[in-house]
N, C-alpha and C positions, 0 to 999 in steps of 0.2 A: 559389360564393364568389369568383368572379373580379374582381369589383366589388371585393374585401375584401383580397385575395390577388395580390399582385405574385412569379410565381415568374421566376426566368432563369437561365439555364446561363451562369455567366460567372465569372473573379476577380474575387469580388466584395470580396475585401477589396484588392485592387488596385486594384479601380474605386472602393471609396469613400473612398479617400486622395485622390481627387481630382475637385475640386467638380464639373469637367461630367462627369463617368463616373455623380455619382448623379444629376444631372437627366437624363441619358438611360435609367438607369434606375427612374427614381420613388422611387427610397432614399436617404432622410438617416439620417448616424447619430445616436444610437444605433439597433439593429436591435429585436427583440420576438424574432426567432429566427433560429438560424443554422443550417443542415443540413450537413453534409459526410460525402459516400462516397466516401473517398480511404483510403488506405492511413495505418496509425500513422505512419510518418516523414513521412508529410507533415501531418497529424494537429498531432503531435507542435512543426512549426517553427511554426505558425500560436497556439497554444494563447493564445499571451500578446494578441495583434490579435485574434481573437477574443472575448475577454475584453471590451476594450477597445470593441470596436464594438458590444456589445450593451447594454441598457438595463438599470439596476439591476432585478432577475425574470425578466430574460429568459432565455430557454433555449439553450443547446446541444444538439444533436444530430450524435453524431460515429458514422459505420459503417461497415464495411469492414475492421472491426479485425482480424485474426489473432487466437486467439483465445492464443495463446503472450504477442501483445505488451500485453493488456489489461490488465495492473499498471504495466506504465509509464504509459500513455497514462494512468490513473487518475492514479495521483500526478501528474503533470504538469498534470493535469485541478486538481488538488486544492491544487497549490503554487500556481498562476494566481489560485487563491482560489474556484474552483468547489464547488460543494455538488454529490456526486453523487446526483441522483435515480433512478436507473434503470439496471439493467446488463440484457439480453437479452440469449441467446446462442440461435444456429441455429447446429448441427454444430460447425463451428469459427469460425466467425463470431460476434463481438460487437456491438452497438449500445450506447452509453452516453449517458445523458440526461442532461446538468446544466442545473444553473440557477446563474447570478450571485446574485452575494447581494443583498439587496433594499436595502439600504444599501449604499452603497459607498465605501470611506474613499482617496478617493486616485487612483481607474481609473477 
């Protein structure tokens, strides 16, 4: 699917604040999906830009959670306006799967 699939290891919400960082990397916003395996406090500062750069459906995927800090990182998830579709947890480790709401009044 590489043809389909643009992956990169970069700040990418840093890079798409600014118009040549997405032609360098083939992204306009809004995004279809955003991954991060970062730690909840960093999780946690991005929650609202992330929001904001994804397309009304699009999905979140946030990992690397503690599995202690995963009610905050939810609410935060959920005050942003996120619908949580998906909790998994490995040992102590969480993954949570949101999606933007399909309509979006305002973001």
């Amino acid at each position: 699917l590489s043809s389909e699939i643009n992956v990169h290891l970069s700040d990418l919400l840093g890079v798409l604040q600014q118009e040549h960082g997405q032609e360098e990397l083939g992204v306009t916003l809004p995004v279809r999906v955003v991954v991060a395996n970062i730690l909840a406090e960093i999780i946690l500062l991005f929650v609202s830009d992330v929001y904001k750069a994804l397309q009304p459906g699009g999905i979140y995927i946030a990992s690397g959670i503690i599995e202690r800090k995963e009610q905050v990182v939810v609410d935060a998830m959920v005050a942003a306006g996120f619908v949580i579709r998906e909790i998994n947890r490995d040992q102590d480790w969480v993954a949570i799967v949101a999606e933007k709401a399909k309509v979006s009044y305002g973001n």
